[in-house]
PyMOL Python script that loads the backbone (N, CA, C, O; Angstrom):
from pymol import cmd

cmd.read_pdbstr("""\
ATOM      1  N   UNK A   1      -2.026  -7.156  24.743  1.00  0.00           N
ATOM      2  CA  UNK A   1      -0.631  -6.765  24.681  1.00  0.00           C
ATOM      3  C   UNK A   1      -0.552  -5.247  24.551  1.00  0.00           C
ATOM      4  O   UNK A   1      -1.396  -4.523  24.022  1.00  0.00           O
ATOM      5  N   UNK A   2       0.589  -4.885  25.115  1.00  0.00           N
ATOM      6  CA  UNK A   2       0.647  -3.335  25.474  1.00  0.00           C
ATOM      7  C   UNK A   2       2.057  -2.934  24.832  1.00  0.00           C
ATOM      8  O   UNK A   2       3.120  -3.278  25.349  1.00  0.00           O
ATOM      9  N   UNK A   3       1.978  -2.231  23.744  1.00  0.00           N
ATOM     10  CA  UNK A   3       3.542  -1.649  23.149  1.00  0.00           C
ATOM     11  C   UNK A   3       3.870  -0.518  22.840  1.00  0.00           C
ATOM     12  O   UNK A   3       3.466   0.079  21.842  1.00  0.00           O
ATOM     13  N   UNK A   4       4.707  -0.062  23.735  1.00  0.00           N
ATOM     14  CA  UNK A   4       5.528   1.430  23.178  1.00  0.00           C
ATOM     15  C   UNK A   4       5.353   1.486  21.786  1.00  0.00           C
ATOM     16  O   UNK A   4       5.628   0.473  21.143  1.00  0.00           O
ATOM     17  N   UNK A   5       4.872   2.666  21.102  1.00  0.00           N
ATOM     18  CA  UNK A   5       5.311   2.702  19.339  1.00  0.00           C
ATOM     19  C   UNK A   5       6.062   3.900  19.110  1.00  0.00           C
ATOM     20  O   UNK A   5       5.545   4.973  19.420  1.00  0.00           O
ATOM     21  N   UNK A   6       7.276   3.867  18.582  1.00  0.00           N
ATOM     22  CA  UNK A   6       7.357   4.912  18.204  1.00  0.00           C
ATOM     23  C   UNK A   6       7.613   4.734  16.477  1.00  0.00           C
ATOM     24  O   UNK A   6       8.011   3.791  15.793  1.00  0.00           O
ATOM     25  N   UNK A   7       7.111   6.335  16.113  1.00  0.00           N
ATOM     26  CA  UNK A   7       6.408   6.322  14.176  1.00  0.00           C
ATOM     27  C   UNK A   7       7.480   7.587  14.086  1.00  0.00           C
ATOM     28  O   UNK A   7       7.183   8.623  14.682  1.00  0.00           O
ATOM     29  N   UNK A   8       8.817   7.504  13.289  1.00  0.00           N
ATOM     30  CA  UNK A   8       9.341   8.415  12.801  1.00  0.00           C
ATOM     31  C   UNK A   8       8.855   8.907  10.817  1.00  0.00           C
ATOM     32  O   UNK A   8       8.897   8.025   9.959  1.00  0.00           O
ATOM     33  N   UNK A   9       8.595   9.843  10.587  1.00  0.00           N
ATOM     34  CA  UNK A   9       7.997  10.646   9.899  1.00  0.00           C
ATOM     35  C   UNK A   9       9.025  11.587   9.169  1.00  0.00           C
ATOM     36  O   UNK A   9       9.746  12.345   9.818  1.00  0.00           O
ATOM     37  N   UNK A  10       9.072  11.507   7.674  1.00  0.00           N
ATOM     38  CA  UNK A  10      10.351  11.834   7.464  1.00  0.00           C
ATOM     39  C   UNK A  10       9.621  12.311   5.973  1.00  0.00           C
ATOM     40  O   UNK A  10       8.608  11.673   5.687  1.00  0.00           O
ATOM     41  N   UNK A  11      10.072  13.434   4.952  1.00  0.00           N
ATOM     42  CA  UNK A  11       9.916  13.925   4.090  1.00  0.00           C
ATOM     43  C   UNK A  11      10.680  13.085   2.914  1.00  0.00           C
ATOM     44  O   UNK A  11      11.902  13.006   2.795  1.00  0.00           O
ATOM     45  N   UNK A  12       9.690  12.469   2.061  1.00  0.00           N
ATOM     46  CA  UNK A  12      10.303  11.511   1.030  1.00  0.00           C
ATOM     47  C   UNK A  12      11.450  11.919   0.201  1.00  0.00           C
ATOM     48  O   UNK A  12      11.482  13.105  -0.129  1.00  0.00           O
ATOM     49  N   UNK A  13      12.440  11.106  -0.208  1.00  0.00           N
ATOM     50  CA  UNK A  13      13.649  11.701  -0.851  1.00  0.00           C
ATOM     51  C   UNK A  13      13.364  12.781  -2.285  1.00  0.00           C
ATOM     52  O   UNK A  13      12.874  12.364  -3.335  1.00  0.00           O
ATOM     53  N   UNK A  14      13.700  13.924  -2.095  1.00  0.00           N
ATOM     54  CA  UNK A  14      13.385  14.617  -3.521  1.00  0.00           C
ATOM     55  C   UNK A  14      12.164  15.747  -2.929  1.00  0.00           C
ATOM     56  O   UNK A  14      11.611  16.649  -3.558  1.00  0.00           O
ATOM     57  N   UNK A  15      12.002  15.387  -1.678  1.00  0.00           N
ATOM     58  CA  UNK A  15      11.107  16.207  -1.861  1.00  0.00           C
ATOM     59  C   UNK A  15      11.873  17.755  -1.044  1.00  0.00           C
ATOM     60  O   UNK A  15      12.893  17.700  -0.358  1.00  0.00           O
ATOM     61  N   UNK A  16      11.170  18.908  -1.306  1.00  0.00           N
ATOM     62  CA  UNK A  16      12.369  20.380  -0.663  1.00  0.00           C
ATOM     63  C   UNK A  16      12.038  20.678   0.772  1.00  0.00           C
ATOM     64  O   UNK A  16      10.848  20.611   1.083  1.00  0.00           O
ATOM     65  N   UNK A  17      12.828  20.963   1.595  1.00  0.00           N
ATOM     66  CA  UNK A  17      12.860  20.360   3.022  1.00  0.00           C
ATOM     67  C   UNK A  17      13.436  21.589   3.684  1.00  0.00           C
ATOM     68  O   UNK A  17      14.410  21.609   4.436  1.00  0.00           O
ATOM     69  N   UNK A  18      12.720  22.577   3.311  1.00  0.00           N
ATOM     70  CA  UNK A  18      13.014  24.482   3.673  1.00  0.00           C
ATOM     71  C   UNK A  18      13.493  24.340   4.971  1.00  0.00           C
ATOM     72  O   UNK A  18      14.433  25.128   5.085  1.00  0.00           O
ATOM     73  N   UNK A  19      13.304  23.690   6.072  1.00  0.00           N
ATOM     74  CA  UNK A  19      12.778  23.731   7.319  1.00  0.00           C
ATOM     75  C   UNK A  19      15.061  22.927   7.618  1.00  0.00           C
ATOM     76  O   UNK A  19      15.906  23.256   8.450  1.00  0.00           O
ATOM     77  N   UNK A  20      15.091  22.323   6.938  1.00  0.00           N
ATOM     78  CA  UNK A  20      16.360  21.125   6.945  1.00  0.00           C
ATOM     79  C   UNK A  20      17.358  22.013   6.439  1.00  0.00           C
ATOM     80  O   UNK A  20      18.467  22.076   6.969  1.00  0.00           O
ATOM     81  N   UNK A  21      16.860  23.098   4.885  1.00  0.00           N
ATOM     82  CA  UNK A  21      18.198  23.621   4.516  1.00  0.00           C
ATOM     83  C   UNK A  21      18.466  24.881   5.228  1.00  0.00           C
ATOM     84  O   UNK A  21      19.511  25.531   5.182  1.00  0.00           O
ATOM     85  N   UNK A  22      17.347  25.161   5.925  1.00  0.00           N
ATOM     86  CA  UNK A  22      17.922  26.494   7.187  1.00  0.00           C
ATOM     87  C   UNK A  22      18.793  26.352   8.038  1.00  0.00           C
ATOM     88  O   UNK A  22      19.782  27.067   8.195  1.00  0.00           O
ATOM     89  N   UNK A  23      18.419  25.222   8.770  1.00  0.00           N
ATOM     90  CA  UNK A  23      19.250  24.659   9.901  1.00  0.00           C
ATOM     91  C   UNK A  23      20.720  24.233   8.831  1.00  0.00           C
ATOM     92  O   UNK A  23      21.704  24.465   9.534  1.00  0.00           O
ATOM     93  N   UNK A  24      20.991  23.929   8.013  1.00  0.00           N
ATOM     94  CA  UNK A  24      21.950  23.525   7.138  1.00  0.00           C
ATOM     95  C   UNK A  24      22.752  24.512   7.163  1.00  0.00           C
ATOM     96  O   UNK A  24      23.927  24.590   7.523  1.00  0.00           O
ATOM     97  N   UNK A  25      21.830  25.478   6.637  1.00  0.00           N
ATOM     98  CA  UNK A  25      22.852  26.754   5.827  1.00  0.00           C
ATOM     99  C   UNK A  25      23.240  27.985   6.995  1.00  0.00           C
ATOM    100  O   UNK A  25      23.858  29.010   6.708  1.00  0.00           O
ATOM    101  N   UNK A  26      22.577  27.528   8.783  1.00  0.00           N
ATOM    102  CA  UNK A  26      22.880  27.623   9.599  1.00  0.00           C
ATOM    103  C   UNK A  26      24.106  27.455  10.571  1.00  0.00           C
ATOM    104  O   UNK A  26      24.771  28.326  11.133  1.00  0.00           O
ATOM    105  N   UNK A  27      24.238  25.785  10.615  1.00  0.00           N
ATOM    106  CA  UNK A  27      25.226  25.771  11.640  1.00  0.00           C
ATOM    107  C   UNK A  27      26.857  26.068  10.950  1.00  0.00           C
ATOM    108  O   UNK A  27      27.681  25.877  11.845  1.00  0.00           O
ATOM    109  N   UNK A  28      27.240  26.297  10.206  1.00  0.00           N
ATOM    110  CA  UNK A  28      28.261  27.173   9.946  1.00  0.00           C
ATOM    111  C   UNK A  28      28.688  28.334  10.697  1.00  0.00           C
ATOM    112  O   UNK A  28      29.700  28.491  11.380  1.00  0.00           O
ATOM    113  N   UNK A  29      27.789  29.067  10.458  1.00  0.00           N
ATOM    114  CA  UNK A  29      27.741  30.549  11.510  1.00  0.00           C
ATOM    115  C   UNK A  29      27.979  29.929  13.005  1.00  0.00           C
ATOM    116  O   UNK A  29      28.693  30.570  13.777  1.00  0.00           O
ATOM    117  N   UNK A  30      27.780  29.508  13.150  1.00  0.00           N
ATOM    118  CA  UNK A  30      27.924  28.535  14.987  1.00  0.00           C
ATOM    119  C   UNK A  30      28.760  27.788  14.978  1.00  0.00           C
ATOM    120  O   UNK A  30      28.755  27.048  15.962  1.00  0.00           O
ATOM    121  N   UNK A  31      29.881  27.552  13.957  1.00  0.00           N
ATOM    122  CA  UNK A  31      31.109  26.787  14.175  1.00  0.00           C
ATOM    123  C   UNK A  31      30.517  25.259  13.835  1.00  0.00           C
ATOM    124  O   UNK A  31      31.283  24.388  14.250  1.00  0.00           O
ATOM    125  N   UNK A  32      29.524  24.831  13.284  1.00  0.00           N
ATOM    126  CA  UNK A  32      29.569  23.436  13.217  1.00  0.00           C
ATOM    127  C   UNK A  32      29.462  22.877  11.263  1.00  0.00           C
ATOM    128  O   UNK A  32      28.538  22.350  10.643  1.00  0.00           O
ATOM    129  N   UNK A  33      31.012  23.357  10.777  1.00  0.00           N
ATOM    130  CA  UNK A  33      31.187  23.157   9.657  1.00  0.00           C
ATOM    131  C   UNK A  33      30.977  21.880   8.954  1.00  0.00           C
ATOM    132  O   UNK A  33      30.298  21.345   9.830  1.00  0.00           O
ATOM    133  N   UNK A  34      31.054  20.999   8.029  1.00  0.00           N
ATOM    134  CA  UNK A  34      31.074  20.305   7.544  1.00  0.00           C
ATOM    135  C   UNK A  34      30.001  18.728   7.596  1.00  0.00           C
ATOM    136  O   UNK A  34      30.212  17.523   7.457  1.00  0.00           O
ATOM    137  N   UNK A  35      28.634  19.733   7.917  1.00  0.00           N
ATOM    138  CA  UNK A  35      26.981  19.063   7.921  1.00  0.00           C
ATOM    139  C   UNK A  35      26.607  19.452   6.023  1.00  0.00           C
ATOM    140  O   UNK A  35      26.814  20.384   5.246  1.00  0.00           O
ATOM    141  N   UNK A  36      26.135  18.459   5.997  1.00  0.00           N
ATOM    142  CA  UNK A  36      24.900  18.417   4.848  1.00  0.00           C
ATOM    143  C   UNK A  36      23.802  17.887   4.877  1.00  0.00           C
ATOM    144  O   UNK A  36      23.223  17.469   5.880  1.00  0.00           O
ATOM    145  N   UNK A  37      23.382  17.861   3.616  1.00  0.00           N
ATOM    146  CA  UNK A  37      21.935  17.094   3.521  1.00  0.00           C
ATOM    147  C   UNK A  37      21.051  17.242   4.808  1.00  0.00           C
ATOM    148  O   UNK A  37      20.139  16.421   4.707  1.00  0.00           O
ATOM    149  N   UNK A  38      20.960  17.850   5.811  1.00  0.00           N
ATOM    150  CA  UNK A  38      20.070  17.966   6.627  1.00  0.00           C
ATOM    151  C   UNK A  38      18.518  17.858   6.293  1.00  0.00           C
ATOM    152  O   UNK A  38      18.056  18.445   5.315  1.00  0.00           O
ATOM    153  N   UNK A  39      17.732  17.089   7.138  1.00  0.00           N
ATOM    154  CA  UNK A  39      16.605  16.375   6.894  1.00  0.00           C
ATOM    155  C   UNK A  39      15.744  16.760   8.103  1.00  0.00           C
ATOM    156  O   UNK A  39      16.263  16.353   9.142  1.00  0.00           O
ATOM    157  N   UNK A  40      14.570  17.428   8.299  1.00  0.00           N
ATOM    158  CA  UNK A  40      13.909  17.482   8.872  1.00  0.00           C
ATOM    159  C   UNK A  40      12.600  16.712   9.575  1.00  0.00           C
ATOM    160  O   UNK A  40      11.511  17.135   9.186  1.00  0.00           O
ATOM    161  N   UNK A  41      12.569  15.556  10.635  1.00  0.00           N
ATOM    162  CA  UNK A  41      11.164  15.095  10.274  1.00  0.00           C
ATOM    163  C   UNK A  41      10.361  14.922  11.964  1.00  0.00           C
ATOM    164  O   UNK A  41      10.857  15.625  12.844  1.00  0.00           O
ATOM    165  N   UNK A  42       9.585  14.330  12.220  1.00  0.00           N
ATOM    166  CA  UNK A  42       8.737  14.301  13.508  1.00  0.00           C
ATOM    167  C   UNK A  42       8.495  13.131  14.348  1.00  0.00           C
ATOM    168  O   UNK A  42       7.683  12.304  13.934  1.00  0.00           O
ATOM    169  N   UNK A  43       8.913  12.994  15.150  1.00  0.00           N
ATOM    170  CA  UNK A  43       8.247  11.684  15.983  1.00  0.00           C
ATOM    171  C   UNK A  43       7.328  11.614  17.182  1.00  0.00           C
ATOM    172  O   UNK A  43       7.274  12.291  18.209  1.00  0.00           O
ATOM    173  N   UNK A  44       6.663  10.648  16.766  1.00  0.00           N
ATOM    174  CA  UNK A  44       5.439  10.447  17.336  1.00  0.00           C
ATOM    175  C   UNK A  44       5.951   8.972  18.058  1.00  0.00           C
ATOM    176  O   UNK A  44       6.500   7.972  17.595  1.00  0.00           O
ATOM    177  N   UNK A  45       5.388   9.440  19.725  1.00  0.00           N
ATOM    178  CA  UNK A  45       4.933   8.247  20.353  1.00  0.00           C
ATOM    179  C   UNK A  45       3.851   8.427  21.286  1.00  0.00           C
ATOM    180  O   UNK A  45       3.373   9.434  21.810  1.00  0.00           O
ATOM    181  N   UNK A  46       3.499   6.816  21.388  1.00  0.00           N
ATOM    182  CA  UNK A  46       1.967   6.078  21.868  1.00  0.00           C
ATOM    183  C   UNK A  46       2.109   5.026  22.364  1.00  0.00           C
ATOM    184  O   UNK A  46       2.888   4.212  21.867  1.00  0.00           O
ATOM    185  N   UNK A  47       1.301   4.720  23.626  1.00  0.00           N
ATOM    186  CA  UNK A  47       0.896   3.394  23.656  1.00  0.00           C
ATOM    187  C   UNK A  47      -0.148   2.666  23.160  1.00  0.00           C
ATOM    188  O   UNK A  47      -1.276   2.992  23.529  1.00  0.00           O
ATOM    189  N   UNK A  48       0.005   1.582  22.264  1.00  0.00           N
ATOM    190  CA  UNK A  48      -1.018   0.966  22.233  1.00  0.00           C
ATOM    191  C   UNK A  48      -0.918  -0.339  22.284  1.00  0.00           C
ATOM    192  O   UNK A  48       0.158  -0.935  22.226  1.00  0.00           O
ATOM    193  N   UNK A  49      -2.222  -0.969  22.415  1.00  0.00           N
ATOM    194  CA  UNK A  49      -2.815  -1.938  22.572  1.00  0.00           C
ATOM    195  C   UNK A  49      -3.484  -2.705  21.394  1.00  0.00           C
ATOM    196  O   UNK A  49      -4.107  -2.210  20.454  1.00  0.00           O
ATOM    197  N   UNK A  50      -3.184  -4.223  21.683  1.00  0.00           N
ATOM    198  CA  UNK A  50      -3.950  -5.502  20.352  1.00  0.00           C
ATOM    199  C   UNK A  50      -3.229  -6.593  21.311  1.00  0.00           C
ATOM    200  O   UNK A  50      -2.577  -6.640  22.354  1.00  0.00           O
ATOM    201  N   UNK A  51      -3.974  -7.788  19.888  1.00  0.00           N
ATOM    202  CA  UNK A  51      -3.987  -8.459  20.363  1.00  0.00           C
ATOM    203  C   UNK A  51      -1.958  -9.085  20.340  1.00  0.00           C
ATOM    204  O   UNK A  51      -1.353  -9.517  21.321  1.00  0.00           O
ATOM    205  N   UNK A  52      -1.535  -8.954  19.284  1.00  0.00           N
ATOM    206  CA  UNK A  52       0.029  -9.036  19.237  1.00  0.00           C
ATOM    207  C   UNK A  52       0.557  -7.773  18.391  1.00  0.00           C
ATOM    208  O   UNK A  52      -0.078  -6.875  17.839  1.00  0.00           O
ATOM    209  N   UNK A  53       2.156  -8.051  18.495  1.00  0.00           N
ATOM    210  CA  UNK A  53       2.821  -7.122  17.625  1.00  0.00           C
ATOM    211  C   UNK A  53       2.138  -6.623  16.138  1.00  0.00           C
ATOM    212  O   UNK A  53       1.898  -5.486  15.731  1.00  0.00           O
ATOM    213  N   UNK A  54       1.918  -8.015  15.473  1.00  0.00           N
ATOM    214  CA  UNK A  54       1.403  -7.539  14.228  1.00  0.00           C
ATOM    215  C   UNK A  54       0.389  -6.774  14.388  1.00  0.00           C
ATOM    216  O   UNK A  54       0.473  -5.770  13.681  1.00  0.00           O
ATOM    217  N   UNK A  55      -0.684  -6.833  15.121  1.00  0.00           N
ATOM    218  CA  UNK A  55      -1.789  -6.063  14.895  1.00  0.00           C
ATOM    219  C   UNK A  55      -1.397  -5.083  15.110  1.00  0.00           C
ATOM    220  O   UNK A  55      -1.584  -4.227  14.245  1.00  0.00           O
ATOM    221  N   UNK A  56      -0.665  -4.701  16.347  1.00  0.00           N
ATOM    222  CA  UNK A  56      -0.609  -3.261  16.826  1.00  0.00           C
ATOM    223  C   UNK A  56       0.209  -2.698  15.850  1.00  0.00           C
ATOM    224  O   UNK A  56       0.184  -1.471  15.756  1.00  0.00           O
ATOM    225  N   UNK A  57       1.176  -3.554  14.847  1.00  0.00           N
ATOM    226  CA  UNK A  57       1.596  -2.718  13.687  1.00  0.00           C
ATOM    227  C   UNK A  57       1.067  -2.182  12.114  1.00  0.00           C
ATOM    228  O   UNK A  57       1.303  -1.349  11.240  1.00  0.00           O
ATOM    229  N   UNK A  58       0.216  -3.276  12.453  1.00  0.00           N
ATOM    230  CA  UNK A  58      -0.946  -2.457  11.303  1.00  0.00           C
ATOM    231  C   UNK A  58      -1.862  -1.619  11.769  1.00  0.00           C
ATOM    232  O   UNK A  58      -2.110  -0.794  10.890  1.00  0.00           O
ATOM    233  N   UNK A  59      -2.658  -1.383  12.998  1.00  0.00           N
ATOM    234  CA  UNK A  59      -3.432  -0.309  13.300  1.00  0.00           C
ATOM    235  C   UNK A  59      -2.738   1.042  12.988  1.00  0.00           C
ATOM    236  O   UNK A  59      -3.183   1.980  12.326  1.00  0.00           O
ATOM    237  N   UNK A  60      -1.127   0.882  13.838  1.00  0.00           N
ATOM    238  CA  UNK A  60      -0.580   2.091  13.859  1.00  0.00           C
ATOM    239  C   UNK A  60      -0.170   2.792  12.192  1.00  0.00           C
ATOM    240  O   UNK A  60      -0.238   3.960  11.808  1.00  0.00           O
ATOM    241  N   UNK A  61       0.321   1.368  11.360  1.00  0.00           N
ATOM    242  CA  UNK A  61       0.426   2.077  10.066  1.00  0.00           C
ATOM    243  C   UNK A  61      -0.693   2.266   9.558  1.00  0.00           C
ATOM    244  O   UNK A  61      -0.780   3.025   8.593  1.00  0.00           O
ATOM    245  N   UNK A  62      -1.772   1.657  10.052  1.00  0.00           N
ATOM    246  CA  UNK A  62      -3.426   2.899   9.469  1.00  0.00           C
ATOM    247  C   UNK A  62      -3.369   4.352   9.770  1.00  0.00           C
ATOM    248  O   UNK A  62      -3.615   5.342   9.080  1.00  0.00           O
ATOM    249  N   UNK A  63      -3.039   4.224  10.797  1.00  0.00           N
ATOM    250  CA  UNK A  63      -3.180   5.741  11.473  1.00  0.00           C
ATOM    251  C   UNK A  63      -2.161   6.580  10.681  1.00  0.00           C
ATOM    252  O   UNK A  63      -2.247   7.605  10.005  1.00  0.00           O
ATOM    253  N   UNK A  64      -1.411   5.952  10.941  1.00  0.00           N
ATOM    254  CA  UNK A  64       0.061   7.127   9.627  1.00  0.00           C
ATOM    255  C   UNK A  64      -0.712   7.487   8.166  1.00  0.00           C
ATOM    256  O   UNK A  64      -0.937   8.589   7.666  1.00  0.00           O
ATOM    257  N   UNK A  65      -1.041   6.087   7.664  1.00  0.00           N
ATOM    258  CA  UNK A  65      -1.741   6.784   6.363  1.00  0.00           C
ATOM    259  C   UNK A  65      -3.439   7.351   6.236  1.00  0.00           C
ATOM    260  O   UNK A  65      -4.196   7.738   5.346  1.00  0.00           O
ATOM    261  N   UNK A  66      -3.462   7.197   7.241  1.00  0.00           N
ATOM    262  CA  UNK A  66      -5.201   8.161   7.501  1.00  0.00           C
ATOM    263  C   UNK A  66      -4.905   9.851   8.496  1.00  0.00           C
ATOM    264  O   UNK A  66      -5.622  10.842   8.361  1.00  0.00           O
ATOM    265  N   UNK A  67      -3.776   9.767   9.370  1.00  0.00           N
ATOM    266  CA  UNK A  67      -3.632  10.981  10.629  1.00  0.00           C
ATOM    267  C   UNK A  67      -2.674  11.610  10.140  1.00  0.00           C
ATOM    268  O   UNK A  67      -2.652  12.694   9.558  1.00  0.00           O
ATOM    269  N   UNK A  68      -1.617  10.668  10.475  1.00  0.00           N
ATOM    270  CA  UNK A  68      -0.223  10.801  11.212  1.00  0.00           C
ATOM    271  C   UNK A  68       0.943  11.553  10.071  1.00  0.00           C
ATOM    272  O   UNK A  68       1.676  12.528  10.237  1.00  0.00           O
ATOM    273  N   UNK A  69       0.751  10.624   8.848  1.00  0.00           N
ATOM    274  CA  UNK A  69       1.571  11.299   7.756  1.00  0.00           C
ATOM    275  C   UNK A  69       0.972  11.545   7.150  1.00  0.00           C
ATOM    276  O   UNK A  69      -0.108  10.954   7.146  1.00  0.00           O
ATOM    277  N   UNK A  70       1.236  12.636   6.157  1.00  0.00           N
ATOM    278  CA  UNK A  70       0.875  12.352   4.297  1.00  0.00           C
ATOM    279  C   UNK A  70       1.788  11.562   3.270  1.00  0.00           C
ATOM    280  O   UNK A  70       2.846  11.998   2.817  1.00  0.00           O
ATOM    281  N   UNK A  71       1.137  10.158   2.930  1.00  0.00           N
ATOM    282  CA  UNK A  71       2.118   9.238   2.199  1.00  0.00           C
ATOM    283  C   UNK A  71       2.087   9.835   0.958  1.00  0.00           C
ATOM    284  O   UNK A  71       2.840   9.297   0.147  1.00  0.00           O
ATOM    285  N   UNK A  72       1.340  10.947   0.481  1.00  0.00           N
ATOM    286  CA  UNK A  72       2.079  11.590  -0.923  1.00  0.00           C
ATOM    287  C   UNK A  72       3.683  12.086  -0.840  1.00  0.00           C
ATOM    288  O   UNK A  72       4.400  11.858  -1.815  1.00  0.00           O
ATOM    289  N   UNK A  73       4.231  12.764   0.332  1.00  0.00           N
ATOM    290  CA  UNK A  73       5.386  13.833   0.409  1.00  0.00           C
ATOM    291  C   UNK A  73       6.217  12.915   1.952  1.00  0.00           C
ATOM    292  O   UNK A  73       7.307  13.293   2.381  1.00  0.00           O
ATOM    293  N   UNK A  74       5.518  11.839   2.518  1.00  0.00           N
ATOM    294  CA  UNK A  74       6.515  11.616   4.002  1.00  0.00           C
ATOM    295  C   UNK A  74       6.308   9.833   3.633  1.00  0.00           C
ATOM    296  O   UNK A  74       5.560   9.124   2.960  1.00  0.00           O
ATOM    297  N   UNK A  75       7.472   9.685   4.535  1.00  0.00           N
ATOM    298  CA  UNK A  75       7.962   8.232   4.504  1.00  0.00           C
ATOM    299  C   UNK A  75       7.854   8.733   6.268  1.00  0.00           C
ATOM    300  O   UNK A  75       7.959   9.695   7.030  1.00  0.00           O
ATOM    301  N   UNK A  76       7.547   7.182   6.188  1.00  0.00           N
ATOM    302  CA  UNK A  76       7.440   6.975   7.818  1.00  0.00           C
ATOM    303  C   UNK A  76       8.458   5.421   7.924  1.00  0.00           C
ATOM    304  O   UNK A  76       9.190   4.897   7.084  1.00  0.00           O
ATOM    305  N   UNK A  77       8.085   4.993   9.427  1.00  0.00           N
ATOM    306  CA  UNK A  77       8.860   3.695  10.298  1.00  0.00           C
ATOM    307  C   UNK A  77       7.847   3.458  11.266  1.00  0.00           C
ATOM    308  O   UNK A  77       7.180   4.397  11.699  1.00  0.00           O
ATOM    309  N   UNK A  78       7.672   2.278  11.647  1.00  0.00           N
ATOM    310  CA  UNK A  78       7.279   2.148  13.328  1.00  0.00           C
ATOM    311  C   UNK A  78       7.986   1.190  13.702  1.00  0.00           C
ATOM    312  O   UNK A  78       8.337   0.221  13.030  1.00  0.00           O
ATOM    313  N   UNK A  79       8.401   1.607  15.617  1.00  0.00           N
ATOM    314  CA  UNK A  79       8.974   0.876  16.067  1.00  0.00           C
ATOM    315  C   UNK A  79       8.320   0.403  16.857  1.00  0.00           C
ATOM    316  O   UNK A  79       7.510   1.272  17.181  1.00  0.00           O
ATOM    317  N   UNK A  80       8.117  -0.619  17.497  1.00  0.00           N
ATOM    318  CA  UNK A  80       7.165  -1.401  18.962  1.00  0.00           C
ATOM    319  C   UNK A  80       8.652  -1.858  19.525  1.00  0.00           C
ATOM    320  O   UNK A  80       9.636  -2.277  18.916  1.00  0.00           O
ATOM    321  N   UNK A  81       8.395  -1.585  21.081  1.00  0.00           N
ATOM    322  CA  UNK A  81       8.859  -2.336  22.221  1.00  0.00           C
ATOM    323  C   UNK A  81       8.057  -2.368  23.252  1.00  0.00           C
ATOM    324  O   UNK A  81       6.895  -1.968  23.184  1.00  0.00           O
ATOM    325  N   UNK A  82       8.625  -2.876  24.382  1.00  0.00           N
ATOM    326  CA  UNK A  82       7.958  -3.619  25.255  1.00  0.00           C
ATOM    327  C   UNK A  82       6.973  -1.955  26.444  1.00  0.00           C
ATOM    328  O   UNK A  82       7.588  -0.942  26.775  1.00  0.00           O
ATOM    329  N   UNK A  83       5.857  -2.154  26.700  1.00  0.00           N
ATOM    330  CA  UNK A  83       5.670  -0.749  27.333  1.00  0.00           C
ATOM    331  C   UNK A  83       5.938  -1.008  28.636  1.00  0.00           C
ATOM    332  O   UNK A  83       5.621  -2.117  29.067  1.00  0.00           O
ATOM    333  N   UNK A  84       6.465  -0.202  29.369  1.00  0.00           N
ATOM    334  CA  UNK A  84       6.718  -0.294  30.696  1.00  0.00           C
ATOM    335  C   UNK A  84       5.402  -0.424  31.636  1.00  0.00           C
ATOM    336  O   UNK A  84       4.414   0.290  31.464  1.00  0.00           O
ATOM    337  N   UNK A  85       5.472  -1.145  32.375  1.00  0.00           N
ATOM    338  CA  UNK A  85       3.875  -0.541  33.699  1.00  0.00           C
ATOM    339  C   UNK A  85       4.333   0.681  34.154  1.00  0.00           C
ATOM    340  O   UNK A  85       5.315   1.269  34.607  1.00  0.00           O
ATOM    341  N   UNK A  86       2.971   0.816  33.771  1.00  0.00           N
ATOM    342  CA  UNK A  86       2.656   3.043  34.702  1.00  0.00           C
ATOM    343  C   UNK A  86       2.744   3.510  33.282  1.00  0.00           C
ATOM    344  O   UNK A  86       2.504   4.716  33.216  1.00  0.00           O
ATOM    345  N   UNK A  87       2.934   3.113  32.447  1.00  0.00           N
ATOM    346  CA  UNK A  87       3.293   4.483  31.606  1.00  0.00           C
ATOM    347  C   UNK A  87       3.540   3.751  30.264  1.00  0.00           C
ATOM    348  O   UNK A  87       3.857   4.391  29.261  1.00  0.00           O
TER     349      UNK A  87
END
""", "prot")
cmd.dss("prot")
cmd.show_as("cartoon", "prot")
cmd.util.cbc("prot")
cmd.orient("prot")
């Protein structure tokens, strides 16, 4: 089985998110008033391969907590859908 993953990667609540309150304390100056809490985080996609969904969702959450994230400071997700042929 072959599944799109995508792993969104996100900075755990509480933690300071320099990168989120720039862009925050930003779009004001550019007319786009009344944003907060802005959150900064990364997504990652892959194809992979197993034998079903479950597996391919535990390999991939290995990889988050061995590669992909640091589960001290980031919260992650994975999503699987169906992968297209070719790609």
């Amino acid at each position: 089985m072959r599944s799109k993953v995508t792993v969104l990667i996100r900075l755990k609540e509480g933690i300071l998110d320099p990168q989120g309150k720039a862009i925050e304390e930003s779009l004001p100056a550019l007319g786009y008033g009344g944003v907060e809490s802005v959150k900064v985080g990364k997504v990652i996609e892959m194809i992979a391969e197993g034998a079903d969904a479950a597996e391919i969702e535990s390999r991939v959450r290995a990889m988050c907590d061995a590669l992909l994230a640091n589960p001290v400071i980031e919260d992650y997700e994975v999503e699987l859908t169906a992968a297209r042929e070719g790609g």
